[in-house]
N, C-alpha and C positions, 0 to 999 in steps of 0.2 A: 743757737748762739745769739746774742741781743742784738741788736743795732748799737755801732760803734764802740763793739769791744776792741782793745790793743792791749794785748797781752805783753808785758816790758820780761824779758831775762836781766834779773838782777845776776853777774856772776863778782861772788865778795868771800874770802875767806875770814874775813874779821869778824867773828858775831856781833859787838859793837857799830859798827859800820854798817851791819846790815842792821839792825835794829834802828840805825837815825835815818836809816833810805827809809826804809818804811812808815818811820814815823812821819818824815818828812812828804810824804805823797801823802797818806792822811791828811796832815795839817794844812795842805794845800789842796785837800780835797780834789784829789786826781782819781778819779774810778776805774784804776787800772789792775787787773790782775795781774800780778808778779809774783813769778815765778822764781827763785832761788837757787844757783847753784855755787856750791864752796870751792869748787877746786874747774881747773879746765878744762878738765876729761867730762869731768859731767854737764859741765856745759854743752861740748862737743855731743855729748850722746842725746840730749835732750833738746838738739837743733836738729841733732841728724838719724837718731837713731843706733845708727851704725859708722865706721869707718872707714868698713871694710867695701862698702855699697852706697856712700853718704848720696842720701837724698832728702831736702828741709821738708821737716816734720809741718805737717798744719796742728796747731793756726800755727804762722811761724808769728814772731815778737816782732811787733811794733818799733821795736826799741832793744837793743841790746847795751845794759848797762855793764861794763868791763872792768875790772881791776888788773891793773900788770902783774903785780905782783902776787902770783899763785902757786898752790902745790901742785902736783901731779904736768898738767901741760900752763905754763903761763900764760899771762894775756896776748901777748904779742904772737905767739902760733896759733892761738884760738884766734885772735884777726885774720889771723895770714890764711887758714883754712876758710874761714868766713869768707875771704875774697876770692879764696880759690876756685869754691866749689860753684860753677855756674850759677845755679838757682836761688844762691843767699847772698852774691854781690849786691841785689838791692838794699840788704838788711840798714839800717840806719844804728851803727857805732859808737857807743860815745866810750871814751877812755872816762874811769872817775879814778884817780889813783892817788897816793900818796909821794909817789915818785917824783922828785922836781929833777931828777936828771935829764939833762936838756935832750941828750941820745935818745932815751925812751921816746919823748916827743916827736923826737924827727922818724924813728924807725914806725912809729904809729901814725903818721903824716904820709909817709911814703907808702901807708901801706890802704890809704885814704878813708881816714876814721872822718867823721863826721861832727865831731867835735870831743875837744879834750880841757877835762876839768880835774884842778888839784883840791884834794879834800882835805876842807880845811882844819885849821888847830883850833878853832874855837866852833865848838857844835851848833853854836845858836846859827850859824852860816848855814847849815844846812837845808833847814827849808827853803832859805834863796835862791842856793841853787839849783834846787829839785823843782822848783819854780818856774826857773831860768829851762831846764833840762825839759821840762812838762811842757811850757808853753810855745816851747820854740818846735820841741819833735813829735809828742803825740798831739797837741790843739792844731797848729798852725800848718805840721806837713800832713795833712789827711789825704 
C-alpha cells in the first residue's frame, strides 16, 4: 500500500449525490480512494465484516462520509455502532446530509460526529465543501 493512502467510506444512497462527491474530490484533486456504500448495512459490513463478531476491517477509512437518510440501517445507527464498537470510536464522522432537521443535528452531536455538513441546493457548492471536508480531515488530521 503507498505512502499516505486514506481510504474515505462514502455511505450515499442518492446516485446523483454520489456522483458530485466524486466529482468533487477529483476537482479538488484529493487522491483518496473511496469507497461506496448505498444503504447502512453495507456500510456496516464493509467497516466490520460482520455483526455478529464486528471487528474494523483494515485499512479502516480515513474518513467516514454519512448520509442520515438511508435504506436498510440509517445513518444515525451506523454512527451509533461506529461509536459503539471499541476499535472504530477513533473513526473520524462527518454527517453530509440533506436533513436541516435540527433533531438529526443534535442526536448526531451527542453521538460525537466530527463534523456535520448540509448538502447543498446548488451543485456548484460542492466542490467547496469537499474542499472544506478534505482539507480539514484527510490533509491536516494525518
Amino acid at each position: 500500500m503507498e505512502e499516505g493512502y486514506k481510504p474515505v467510506l462514502l455511505v450515499e444512497d442518492n446516485p446523483a449525490d454520489e456522483e458530485r462527491v466524486l466529482q468533487a474530490f477529483r476537482k479538488n484533486d484529493m487522491e483518496h480512494i473511496v469507497h461506496v456504500a448505498r444503504d447502512g448495512m453495507e456500510a456496516l459490513l464493509y467497516l466490520y465484516g460482520s455483526l455478529e463478531k464486528p471487528h474494523l476491517r483494515w485499512p479502516a477509512p480515513k474518513l467516514v462520509l454519512l448520509d442520515l437518510r438511508l435504506p436498510r440501517v440509517d445513518g444515525l445507527e451506523v454512527l451509533q455502532k461506529i461509536r459503539m464498537f471499541p476499535d472504530s470510536k477513533h473513526l473520524s464522522v462527518i454527517i453530509f446530509t440533506a436533513s436541516r432537521e435540527e433533531h438529526d443535528k443534535e442526536q448526531a452531536t451527542a453521538l460525537h460526529i466530527d463534523g456535520y455538513f448540509l448538502k447543498p441546493e446548488d451543485e456548484k457548492e460542492f466542490p467547496k465543501i469537499m474542499e472544506t471536508i478534505g482539507l480539514t480531515w484527510l490533509i491536516t488530521n494525518q
